[in-house]
mmCIF file of the C-alpha atoms, coordinates in Angstrom:
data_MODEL
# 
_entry.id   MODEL 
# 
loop_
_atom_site.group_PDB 
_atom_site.id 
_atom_site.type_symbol 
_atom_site.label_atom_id 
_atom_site.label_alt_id 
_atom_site.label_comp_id 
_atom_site.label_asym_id 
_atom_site.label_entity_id 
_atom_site.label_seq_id 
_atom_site.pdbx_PDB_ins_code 
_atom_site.Cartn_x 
_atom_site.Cartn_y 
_atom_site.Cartn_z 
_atom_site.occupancy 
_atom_site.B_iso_or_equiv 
_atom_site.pdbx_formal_charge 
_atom_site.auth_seq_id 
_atom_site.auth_comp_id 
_atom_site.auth_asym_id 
_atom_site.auth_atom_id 
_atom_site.pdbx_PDB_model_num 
ATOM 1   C CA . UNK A 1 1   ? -6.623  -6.056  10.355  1.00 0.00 ? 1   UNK A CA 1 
ATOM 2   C CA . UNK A 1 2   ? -6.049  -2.689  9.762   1.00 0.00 ? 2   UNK A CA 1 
ATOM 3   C CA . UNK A 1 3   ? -10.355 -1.482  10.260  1.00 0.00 ? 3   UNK A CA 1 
ATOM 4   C CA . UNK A 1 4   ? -9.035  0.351   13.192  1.00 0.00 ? 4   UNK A CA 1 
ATOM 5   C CA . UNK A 1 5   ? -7.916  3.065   11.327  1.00 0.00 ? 5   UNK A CA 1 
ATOM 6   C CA . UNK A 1 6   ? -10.950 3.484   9.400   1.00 0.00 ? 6   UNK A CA 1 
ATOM 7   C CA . UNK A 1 7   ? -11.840 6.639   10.574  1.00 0.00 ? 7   UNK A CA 1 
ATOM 8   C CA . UNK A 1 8   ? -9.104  8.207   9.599   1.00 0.00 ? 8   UNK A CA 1 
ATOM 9   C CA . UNK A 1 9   ? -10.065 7.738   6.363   1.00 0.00 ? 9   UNK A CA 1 
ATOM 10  C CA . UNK A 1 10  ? -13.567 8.457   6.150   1.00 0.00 ? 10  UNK A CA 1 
ATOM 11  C CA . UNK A 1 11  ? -12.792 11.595  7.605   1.00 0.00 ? 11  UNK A CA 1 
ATOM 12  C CA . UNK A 1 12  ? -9.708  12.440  5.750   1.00 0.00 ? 12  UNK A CA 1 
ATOM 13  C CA . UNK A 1 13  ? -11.364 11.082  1.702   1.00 0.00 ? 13  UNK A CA 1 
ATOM 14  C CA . UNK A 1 14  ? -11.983 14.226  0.490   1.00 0.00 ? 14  UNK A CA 1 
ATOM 15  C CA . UNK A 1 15  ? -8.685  16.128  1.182   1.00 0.00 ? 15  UNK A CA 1 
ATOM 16  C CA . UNK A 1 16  ? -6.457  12.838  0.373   1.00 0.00 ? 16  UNK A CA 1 
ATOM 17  C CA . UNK A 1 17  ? -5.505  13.684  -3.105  1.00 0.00 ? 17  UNK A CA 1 
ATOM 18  C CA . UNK A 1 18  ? -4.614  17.036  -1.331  1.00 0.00 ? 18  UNK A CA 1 
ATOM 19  C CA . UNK A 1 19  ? -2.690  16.021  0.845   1.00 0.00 ? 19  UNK A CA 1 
ATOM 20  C CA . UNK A 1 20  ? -0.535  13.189  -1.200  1.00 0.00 ? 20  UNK A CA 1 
ATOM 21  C CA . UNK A 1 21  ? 0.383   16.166  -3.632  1.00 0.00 ? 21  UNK A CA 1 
ATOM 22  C CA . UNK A 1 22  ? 2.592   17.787  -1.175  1.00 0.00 ? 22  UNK A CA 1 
ATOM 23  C CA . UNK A 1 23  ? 1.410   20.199  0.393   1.00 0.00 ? 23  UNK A CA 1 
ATOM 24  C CA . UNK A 1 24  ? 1.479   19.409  4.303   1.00 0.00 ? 24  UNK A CA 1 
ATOM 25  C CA . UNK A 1 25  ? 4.659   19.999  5.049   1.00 0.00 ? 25  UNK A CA 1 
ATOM 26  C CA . UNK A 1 26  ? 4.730   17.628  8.000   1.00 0.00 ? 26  UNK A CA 1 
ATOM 27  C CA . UNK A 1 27  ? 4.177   14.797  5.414   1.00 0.00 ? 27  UNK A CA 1 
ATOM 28  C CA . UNK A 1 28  ? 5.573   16.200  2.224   1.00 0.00 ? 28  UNK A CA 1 
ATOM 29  C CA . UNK A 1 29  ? 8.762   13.670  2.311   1.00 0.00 ? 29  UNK A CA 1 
ATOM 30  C CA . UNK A 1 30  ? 6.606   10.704  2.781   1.00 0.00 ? 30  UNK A CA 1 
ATOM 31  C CA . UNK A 1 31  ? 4.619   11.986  -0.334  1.00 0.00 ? 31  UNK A CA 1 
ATOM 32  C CA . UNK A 1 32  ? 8.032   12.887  -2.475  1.00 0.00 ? 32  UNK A CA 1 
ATOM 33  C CA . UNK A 1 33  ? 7.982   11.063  -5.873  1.00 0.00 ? 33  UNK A CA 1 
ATOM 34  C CA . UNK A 1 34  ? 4.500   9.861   -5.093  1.00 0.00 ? 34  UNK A CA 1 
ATOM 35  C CA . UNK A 1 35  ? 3.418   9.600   -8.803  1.00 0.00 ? 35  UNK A CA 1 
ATOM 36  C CA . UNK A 1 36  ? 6.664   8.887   -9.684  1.00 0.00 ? 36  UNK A CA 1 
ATOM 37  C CA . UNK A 1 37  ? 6.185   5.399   -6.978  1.00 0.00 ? 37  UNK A CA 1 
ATOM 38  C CA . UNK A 1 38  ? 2.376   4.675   -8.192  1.00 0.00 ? 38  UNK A CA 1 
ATOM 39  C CA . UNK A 1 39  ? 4.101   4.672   -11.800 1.00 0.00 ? 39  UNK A CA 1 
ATOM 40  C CA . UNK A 1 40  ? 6.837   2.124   -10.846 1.00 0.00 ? 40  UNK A CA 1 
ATOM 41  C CA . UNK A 1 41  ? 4.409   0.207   -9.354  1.00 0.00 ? 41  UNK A CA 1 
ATOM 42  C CA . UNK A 1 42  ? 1.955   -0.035  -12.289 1.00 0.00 ? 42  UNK A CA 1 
ATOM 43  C CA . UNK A 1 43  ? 5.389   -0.451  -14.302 1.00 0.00 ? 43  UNK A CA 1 
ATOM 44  C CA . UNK A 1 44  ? 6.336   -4.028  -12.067 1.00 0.00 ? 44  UNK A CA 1 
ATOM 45  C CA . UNK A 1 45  ? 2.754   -5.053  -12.456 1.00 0.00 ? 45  UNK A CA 1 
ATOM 46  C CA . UNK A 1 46  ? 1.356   -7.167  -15.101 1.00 0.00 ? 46  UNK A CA 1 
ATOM 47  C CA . UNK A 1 47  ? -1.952  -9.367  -15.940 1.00 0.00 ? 47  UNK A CA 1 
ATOM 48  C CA . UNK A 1 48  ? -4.999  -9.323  -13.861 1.00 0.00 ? 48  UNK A CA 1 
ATOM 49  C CA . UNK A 1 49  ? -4.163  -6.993  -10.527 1.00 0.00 ? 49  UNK A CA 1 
ATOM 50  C CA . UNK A 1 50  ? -5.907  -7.437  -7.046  1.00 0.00 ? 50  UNK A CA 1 
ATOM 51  C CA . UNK A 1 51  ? -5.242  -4.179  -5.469  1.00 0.00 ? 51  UNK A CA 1 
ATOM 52  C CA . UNK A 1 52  ? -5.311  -3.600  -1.894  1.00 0.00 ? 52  UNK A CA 1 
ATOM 53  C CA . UNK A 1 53  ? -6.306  -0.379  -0.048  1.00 0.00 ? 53  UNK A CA 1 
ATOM 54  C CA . UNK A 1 54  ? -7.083  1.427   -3.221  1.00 0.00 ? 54  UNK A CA 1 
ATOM 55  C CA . UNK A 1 55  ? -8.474  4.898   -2.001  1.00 0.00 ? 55  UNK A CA 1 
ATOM 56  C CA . UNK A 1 56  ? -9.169  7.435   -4.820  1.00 0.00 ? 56  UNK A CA 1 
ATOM 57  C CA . UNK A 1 57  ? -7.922  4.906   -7.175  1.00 0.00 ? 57  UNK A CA 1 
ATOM 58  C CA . UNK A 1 58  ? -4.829  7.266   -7.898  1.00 0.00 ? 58  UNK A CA 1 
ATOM 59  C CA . UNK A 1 59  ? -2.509  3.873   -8.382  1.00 0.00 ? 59  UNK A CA 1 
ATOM 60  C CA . UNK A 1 60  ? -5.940  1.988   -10.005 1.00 0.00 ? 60  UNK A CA 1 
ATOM 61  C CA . UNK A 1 61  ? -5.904  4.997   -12.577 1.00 0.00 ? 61  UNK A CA 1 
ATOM 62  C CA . UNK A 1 62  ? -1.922  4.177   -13.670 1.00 0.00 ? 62  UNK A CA 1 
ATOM 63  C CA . UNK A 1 63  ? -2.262  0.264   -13.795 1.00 0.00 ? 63  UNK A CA 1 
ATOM 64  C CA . UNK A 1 64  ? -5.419  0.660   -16.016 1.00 0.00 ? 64  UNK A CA 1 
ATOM 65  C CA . UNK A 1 65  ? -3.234  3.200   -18.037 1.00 0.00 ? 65  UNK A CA 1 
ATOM 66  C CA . UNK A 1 66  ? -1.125  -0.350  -18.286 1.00 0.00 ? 66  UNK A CA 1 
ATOM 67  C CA . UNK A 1 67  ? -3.661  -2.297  -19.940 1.00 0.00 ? 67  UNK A CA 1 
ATOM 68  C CA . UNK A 1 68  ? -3.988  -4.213  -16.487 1.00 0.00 ? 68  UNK A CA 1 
ATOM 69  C CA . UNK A 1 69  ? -7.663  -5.896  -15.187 1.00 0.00 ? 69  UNK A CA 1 
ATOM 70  C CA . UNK A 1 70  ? -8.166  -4.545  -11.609 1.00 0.00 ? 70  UNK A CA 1 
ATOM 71  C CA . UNK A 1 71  ? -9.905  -5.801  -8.930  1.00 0.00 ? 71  UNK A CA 1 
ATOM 72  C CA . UNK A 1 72  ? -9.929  -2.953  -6.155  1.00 0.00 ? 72  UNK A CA 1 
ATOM 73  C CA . UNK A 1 73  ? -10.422 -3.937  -2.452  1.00 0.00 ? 73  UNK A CA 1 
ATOM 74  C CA . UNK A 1 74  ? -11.561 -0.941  0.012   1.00 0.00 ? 74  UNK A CA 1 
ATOM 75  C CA . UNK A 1 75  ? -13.058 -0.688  3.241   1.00 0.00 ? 75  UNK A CA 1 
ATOM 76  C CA . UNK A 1 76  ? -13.876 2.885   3.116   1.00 0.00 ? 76  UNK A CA 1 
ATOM 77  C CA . UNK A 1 77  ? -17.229 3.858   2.586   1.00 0.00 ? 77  UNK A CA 1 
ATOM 78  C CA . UNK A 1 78  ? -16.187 7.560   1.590   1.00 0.00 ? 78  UNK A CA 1 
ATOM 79  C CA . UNK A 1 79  ? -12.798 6.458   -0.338  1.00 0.00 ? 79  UNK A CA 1 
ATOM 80  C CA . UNK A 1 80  ? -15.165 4.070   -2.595  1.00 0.00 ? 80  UNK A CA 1 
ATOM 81  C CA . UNK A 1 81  ? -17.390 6.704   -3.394  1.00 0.00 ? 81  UNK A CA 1 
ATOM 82  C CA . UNK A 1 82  ? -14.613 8.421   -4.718  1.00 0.00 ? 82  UNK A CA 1 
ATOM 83  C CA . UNK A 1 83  ? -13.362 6.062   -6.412  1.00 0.00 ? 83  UNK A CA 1 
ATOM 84  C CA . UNK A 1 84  ? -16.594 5.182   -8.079  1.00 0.00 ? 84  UNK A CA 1 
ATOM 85  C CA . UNK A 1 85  ? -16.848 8.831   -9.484  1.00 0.00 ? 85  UNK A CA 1 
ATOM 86  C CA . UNK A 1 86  ? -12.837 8.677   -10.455 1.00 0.00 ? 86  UNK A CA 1 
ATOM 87  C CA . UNK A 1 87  ? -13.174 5.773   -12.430 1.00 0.00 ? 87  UNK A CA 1 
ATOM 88  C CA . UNK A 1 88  ? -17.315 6.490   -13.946 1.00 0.00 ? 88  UNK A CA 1 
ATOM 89  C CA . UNK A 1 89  ? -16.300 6.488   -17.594 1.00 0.00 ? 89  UNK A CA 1 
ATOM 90  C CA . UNK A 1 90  ? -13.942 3.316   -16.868 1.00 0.00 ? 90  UNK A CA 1 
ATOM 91  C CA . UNK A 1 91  ? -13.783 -0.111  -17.827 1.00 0.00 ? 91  UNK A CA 1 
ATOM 92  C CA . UNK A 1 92  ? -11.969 -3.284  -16.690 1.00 0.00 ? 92  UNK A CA 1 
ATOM 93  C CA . UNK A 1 93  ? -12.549 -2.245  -12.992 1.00 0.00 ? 93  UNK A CA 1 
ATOM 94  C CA . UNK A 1 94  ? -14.163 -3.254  -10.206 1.00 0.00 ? 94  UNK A CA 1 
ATOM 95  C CA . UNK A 1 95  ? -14.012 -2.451  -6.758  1.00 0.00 ? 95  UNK A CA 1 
ATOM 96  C CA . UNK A 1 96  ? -15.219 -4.214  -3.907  1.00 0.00 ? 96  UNK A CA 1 
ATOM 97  C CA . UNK A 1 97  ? -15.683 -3.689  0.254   1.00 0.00 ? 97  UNK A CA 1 
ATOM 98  C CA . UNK A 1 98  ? -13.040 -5.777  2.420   1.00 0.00 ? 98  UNK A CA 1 
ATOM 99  C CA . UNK A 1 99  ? -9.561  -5.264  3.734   1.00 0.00 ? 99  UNK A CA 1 
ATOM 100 C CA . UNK A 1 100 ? -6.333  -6.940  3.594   1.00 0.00 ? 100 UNK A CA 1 
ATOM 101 C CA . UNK A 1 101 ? -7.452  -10.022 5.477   1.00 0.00 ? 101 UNK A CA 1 
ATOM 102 C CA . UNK A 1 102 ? -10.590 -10.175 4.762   1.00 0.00 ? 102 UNK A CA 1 
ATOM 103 C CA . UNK A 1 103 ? -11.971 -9.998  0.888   1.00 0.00 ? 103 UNK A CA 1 
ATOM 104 C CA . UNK A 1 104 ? -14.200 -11.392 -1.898  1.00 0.00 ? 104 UNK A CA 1 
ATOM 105 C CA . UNK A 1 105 ? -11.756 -14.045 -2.993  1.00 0.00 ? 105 UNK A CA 1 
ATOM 106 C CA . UNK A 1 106 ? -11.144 -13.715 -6.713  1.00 0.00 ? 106 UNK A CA 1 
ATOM 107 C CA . UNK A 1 107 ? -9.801  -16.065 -8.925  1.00 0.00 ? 107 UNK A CA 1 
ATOM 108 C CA . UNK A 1 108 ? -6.201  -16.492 -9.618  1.00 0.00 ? 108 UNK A CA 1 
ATOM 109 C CA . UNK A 1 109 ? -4.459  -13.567 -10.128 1.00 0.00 ? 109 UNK A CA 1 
ATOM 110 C CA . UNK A 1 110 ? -1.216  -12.319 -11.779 1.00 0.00 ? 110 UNK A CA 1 
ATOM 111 C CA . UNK A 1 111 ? -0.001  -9.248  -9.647  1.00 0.00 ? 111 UNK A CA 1 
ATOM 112 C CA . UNK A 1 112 ? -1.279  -8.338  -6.042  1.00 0.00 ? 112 UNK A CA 1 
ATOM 113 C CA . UNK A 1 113 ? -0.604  -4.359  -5.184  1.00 0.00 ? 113 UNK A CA 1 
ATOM 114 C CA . UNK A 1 114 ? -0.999  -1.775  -2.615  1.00 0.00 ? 114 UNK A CA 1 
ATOM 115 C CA . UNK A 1 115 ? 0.696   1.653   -1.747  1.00 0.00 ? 115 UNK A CA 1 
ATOM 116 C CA . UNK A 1 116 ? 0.931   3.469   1.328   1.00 0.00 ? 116 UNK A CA 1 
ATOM 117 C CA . UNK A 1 117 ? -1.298  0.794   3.647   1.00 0.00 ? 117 UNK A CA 1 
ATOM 118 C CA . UNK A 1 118 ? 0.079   -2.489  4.340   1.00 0.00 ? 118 UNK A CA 1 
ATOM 119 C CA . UNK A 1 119 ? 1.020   -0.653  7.540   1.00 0.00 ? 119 UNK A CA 1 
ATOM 120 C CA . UNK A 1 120 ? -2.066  -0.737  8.944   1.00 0.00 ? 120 UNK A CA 1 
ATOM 121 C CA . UNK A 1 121 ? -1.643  -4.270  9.989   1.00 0.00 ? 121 UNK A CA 1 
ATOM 122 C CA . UNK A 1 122 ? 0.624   -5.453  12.685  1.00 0.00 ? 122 UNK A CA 1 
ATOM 123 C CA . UNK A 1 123 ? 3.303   -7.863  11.755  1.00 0.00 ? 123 UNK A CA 1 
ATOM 124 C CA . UNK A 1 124 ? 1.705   -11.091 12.843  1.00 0.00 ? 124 UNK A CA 1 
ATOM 125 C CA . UNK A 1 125 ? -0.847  -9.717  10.479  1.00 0.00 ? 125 UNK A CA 1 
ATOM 126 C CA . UNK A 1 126 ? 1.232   -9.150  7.520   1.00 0.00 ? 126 UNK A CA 1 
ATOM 127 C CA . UNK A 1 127 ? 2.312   -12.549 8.085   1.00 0.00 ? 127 UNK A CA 1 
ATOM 128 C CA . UNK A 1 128 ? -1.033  -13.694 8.043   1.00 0.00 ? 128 UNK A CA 1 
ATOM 129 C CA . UNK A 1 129 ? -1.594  -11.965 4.644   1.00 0.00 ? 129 UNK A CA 1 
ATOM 130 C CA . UNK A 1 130 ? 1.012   -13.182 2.642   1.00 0.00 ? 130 UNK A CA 1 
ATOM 131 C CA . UNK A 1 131 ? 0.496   -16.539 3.569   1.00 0.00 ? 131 UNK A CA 1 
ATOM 132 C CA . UNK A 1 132 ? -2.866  -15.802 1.865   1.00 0.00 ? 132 UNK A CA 1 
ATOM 133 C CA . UNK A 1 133 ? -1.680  -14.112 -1.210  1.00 0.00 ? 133 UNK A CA 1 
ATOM 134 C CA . UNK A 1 134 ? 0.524   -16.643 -1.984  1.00 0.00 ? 134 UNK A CA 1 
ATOM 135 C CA . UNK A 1 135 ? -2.159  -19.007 -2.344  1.00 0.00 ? 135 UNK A CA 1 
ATOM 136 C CA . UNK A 1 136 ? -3.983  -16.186 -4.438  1.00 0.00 ? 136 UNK A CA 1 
ATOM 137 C CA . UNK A 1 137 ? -1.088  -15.544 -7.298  1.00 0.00 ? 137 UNK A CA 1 
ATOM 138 C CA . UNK A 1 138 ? -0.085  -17.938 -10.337 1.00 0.00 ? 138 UNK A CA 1 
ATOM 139 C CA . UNK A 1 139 ? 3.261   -19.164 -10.376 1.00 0.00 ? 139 UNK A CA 1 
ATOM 140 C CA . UNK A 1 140 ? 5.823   -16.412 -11.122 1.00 0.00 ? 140 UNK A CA 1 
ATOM 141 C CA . UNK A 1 141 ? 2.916   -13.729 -9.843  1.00 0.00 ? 141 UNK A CA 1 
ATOM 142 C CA . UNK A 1 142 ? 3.951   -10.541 -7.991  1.00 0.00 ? 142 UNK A CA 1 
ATOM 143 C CA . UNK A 1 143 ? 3.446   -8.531  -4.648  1.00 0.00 ? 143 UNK A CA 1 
ATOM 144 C CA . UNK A 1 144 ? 4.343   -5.128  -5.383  1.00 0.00 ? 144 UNK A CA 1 
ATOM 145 C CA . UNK A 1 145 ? 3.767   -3.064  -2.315  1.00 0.00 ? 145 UNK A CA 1 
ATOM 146 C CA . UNK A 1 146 ? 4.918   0.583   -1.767  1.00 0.00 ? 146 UNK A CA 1 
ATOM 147 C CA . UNK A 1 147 ? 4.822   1.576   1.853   1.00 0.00 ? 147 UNK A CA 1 
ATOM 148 C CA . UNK A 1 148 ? 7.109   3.337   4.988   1.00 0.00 ? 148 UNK A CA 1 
ATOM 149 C CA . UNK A 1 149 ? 8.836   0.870   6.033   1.00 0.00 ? 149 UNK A CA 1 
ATOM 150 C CA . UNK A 1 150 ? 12.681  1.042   7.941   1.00 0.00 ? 150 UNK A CA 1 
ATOM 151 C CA . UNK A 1 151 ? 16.161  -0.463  7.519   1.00 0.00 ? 151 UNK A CA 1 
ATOM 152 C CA . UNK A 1 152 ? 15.692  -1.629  11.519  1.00 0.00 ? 152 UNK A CA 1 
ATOM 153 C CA . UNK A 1 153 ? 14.186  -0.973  14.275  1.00 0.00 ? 153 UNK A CA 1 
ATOM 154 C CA . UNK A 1 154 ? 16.751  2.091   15.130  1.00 0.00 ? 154 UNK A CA 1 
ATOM 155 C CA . UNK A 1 155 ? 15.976  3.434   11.801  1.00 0.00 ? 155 UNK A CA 1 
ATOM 156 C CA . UNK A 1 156 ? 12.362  3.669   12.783  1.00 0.00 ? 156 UNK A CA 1 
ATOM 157 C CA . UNK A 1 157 ? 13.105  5.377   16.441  1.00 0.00 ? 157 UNK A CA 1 
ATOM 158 C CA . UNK A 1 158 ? 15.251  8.064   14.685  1.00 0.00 ? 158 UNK A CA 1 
ATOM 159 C CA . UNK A 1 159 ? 12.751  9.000   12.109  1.00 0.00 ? 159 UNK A CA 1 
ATOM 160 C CA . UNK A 1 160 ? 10.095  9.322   15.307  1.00 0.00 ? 160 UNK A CA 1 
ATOM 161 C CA . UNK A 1 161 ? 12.967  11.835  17.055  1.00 0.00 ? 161 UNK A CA 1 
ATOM 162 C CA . UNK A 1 162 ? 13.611  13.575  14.093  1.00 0.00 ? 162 UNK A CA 1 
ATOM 163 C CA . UNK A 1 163 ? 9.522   14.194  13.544  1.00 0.00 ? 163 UNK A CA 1 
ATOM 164 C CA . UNK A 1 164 ? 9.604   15.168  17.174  1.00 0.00 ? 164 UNK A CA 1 
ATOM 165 C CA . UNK A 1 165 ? 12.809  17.744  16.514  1.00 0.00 ? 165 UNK A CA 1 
ATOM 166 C CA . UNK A 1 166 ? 10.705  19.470  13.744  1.00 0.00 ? 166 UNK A CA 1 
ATOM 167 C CA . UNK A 1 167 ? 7.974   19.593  15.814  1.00 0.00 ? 167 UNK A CA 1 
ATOM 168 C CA . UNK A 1 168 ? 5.949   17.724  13.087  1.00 0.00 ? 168 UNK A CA 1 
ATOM 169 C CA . UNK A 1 169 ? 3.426   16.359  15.752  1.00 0.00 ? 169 UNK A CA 1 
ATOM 170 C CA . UNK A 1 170 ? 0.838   14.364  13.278  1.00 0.00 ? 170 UNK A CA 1 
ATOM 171 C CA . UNK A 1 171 ? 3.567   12.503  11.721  1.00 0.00 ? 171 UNK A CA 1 
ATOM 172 C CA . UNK A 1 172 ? 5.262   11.776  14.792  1.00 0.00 ? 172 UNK A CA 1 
ATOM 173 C CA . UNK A 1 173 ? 1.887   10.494  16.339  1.00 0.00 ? 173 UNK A CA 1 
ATOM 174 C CA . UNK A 1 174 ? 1.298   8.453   13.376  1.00 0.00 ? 174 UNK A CA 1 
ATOM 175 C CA . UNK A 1 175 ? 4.842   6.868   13.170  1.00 0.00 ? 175 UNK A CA 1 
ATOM 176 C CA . UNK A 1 176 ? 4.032   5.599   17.063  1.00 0.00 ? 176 UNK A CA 1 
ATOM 177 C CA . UNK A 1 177 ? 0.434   4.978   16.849  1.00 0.00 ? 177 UNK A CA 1 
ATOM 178 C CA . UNK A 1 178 ? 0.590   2.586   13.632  1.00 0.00 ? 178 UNK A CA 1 
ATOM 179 C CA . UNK A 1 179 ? 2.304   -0.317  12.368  1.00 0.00 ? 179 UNK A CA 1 
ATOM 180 C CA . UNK A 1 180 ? 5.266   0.656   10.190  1.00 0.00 ? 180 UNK A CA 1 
ATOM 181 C CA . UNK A 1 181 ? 7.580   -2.427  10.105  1.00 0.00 ? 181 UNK A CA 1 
ATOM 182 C CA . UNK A 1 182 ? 11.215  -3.848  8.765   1.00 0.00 ? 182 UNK A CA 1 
ATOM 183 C CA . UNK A 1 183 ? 12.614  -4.661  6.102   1.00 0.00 ? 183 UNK A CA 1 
ATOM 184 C CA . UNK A 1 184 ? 14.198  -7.469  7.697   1.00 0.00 ? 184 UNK A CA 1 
ATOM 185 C CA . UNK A 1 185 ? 11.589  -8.868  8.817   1.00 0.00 ? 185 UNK A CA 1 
ATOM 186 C CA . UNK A 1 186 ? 9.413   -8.401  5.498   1.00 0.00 ? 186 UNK A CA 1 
ATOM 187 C CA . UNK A 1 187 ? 12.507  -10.398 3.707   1.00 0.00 ? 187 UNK A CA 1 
ATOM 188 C CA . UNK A 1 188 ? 11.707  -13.053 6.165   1.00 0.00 ? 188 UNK A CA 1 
ATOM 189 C CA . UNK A 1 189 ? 8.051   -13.512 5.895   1.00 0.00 ? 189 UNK A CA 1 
ATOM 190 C CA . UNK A 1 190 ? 8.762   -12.880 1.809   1.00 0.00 ? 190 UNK A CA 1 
ATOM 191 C CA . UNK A 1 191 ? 11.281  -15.818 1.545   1.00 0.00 ? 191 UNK A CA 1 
ATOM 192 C CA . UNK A 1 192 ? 9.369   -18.295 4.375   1.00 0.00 ? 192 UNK A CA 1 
ATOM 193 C CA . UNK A 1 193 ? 6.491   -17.478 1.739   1.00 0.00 ? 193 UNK A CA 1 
ATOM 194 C CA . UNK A 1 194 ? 8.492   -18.495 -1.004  1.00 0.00 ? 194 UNK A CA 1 
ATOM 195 C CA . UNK A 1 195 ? 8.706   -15.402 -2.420  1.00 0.00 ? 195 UNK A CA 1 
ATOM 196 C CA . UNK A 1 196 ? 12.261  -14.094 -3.892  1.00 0.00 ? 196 UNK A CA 1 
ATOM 197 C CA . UNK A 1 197 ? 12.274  -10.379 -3.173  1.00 0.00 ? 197 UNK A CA 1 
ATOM 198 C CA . UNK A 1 198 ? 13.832  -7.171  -3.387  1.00 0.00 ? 198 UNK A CA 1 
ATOM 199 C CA . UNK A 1 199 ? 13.576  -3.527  -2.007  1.00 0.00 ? 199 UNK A CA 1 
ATOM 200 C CA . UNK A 1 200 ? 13.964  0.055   -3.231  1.00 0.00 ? 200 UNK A CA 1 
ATOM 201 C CA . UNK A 1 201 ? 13.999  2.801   -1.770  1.00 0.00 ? 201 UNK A CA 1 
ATOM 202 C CA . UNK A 1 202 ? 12.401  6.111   -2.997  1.00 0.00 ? 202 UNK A CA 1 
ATOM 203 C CA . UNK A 1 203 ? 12.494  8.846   -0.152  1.00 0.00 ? 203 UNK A CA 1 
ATOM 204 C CA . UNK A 1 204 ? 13.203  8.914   3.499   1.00 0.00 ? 204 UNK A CA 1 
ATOM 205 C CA . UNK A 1 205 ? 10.616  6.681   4.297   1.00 0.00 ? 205 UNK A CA 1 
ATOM 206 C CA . UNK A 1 206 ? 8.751   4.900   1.196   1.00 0.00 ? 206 UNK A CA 1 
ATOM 207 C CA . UNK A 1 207 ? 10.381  1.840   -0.057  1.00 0.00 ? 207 UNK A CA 1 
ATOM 208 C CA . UNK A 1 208 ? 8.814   -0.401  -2.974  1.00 0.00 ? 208 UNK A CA 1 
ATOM 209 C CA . UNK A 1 209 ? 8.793   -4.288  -2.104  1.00 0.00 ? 209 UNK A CA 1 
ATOM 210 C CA . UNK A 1 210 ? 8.656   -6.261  -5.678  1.00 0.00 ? 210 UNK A CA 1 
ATOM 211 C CA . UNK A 1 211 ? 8.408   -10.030 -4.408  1.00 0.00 ? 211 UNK A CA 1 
ATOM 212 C CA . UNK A 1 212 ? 8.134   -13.090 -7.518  1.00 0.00 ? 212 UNK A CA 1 
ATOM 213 C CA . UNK A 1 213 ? 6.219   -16.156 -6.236  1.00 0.00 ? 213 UNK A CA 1 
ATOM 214 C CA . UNK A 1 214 ? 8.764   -18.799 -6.586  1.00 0.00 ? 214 UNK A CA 1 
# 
């Protein structure tokens, strides 16, 4: 359910903001636009937000810009501690320990979120999840996720050759090692959810999933 990356980012909290400014080079196109994706995001959102892998609370800081309620879910020990400092002076937050899967179940909520995590579950996981956050959102509520995700599977192998070509090691490790799905098959788990959905993509890898519950 995604805990088996957790390492990751306990070791990599402190540098994150770092590194989702641009400055690795092996990951600076999956970071292109990335306030200009937390933005849209917040934008799509509305009402009370459940938000999903928050981190530093960089997107928590733009939807409570928004006027939005937030209820942040993290399992990182060393990303909540950041987050608790980033958001000291702030109010209609709260963040809690869990993951994806498994959370402090809140009441109904208007807009479910995350950026750049829902790949850390498998698909039969992502499944699972939506099936979950269906139950979770009001009638005509939203999943906005932003994430790497691929036109097909081909689309996927290329961007793993092309890492490989540039000699971009990390990011070819990472786009084996993890979970980074389909649109296809996100379309399908979307509309057997009765979701209606639609995808945009903002660089070479990041896409933003808006779904409506139907």
């Amino acid at each position: 359910m995604g805990r088996e990356f957790l390492d990751i980012f306990e070791s990599w909290a402190e540098s994150y903001d770092h590194s989702v400014s641009g400055k690795d080079e092996q990951y600076r196109e999956v970071f292109r636009n990335y306030e200009a994706i937390l933005e849209e995001v917040a934008v799509l959102s509305h009402g009370d937000v459940l938000e999903f892998g928050a981190g530093t609370g960089n997107l928590t800081e733009k939807l409570l810009e928004k006027g939005h309620k937030v209820t942040a879910i993290e399992p990182s020990k060393a990303m909540k501690k950041l987050f608790q400092k980033k958001m000291m002076a702030k109010s209609n937050v709260t963040i809690m320990d869990g993951d994806f899967l498994e959370f402090p179940v809140p009441n109904k909520v208007d807009t479910i979120v995350s950026t750049y995590a829902f790949h850390h579950l498998t698909d039969e996981e992502k499944a699972k999840a939506i099936s979950i956050y269906r139950e979770l959102l009001k009638t005509g509520g939203k999943v906005v996720f932003a994430d790497t995700m691929f036109p097909s599977k081909a689309d996927h192998k290329q961007a793993i050759e092309k890492a490989k070509a540039a000699h971009y090691d990390d990011l070819a490790h990472d786009l084996q090692t993890e979970y980074y799905t389909t649109i296809p098959y996100l379309q399908n788990i979307m509309t057997a959810n009765d979701f209606q959905v639609k995808f945009k993509q903002w660089n070479d890898f990041v896409w933003i999933m808006e779904a409506v519950k139907q």
